[in-house]
C-alpha positions, 0 to 999 in steps of 0.5 A: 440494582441501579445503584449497583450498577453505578458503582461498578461502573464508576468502578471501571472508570476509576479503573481505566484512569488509574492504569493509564490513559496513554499508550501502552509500549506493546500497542506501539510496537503493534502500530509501528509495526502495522506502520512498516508493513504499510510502508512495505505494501505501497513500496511494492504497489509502486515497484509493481506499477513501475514494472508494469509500465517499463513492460508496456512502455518496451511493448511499444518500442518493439510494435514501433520496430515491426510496425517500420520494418513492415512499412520498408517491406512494403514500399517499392525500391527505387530503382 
């Protein structure tokens, strides 16, 4: 029995040598593939966190604005 399995196995590994070790062209396109959409995932991360801090960055402004415009309200006028 062992010896049987021996053989196969020695089989197997004469099998895998002789069809190529190397990459096959469909195991590259899946990689340059997997490749794009990483690249397209993180592209819309960064676009996502750029929008997130224009809108907190035009949250402030408008804060700023009301924040002055509430100061002048509230100050005497000089007379």
């Amino acid at each position: 029995m062992w010896k049987e399995m021996r053989i196969v196995l020695a089989a197997a590994v004469l099998g895998m040598f002789a069809c190529g070790c190397g990459e096959s062209e469909e195991s590259k396109r899946n990689l340059e593939i997997l490749a794009r959409e990483g690249h397209a995932q993180k592209s819309a991360r960064e676009k996502e966190a750029a929008e997130k801090h224009r809108k907190i960055e035009d949250a402030r402004k408008w804060h700023r604005i009301q924040m002055e415009a509430y100061e002048k309200s509230m100050t005497p006028e000089a007379k």
